[in-house]
C-alpha positions in Angstrom: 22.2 57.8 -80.3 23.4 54.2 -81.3 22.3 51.9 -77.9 23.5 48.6 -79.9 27.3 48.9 -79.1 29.7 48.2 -81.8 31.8 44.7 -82.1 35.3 44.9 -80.6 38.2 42.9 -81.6 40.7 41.7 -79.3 43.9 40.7 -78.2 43.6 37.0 -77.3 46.4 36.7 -74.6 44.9 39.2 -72.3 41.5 40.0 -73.7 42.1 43.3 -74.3 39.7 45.4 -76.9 39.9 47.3 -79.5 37.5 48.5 -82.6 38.4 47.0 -85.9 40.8 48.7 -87.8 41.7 51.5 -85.1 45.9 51.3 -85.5 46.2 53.8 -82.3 43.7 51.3 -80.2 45.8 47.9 -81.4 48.8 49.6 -80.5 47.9 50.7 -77.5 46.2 47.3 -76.4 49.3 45.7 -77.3 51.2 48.1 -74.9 49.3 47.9 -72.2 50.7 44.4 -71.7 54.0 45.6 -71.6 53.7 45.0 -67.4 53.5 41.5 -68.3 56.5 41.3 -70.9 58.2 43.0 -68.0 57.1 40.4 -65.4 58.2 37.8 -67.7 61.2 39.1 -68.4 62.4 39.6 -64.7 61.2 35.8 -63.9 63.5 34.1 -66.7 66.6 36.6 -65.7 65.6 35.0 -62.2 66.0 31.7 -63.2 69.3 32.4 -65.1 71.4 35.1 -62.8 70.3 33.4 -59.4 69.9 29.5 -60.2 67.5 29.0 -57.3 65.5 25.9 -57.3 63.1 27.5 -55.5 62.1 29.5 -58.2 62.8 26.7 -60.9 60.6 24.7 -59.8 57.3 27.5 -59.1 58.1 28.1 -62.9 57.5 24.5 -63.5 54.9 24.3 -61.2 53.3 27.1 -63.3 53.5 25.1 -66.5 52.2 22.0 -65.4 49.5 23.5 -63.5 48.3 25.5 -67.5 48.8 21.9 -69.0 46.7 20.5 -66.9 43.9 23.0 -67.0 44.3 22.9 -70.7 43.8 19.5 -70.5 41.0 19.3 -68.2 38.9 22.3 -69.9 39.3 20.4 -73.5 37.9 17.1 -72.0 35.5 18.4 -70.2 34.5 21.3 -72.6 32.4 23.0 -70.3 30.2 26.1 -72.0 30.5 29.6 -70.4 27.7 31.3 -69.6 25.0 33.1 -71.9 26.1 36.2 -71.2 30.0 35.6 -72.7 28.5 36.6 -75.9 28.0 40.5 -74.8 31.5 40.4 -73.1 32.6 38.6 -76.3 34.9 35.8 -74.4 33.4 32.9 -75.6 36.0 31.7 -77.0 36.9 29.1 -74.9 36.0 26.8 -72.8 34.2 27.9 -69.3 35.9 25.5 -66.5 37.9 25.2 -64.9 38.6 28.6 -64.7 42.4 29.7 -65.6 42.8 32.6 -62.6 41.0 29.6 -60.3 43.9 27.5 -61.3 46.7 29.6 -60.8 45.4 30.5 -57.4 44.9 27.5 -55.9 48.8 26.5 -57.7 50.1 29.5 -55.5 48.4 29.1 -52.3 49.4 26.0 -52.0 52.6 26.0 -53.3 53.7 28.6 -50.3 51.5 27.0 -48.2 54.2 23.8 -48.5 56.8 26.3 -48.4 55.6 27.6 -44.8 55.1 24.1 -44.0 58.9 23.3 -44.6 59.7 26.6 -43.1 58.0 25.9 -39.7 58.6 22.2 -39.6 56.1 19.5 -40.7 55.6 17.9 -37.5 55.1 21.1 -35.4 52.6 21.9 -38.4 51.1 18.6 -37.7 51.1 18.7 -33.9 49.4 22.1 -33.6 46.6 20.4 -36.1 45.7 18.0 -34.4 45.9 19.5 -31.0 43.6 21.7 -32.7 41.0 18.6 -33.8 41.3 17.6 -30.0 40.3 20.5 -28.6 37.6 20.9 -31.1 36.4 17.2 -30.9 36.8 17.8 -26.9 34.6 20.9 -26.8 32.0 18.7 -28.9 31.0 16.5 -25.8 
């Protein structure tokens, strides 16, 4: 029984793996991003049937939020761990991590959109009654 496991090649936009010259496994890594063709698909009929600004601008938002993690991970040029080389993703750059990024993009995107749904000011005003009642409870 072979225990040293044999090299994989992969599609780079997803990671997915495959053994080297295995037609049936590139073909079937490259369909199994089909959800994601799909995904992109319904976001630019989105932008062009409804028009929304709304969703304009989280496109946007999406873009310049990749730029600048492109930007920060090439400057920076942080290493990923030791262990990228059994996982074989090592190639790239380590931080700030991509999923992170997007992440902190979305929560805080709708977090603003919740903030202009619920007002700014009664946001603010039930914050810092909070920090009152929390400084108050302090003493």
């Amino acid at each position: 029984m072979d225990l040293i496991p044999q090299q994989l090649k992969a599609v780079t936009l997803t990671h997915v793996r495959y053994r080297p010259g295995d037609q049936l496994g590139h073909f079937l890594a490259w369909i199994s991003l089909v959800p994601v063709f799909i995904s992109l698909g319904g976001f630019v009929s989105h932008f062009l049937f409804r028009r929304e600004l709304q969703g304009i601008f989280f496109g946007i938002g999406l873009v310049i939020s990749q730029f600048i993690n492109e930007f920060i991970k090439t400057s920076v040029e942080q290493a990923r761990p030791e262990t990228c080389t059994l996982l074989e993703a090592c190639d790239s750059h380590g931080w700030p991590s991509s999923h992170s990024q997007f992440m902190f993009f979305f929560a805080t995107y709708f977090s603003l959109m919740g903030c202009k749904g619920i007002g700014f000011w009664f946001l603010l005003v039930r914050l810092l009654g909070v920090l009152l009642v929390r400084v108050g409870s302090g003493w």
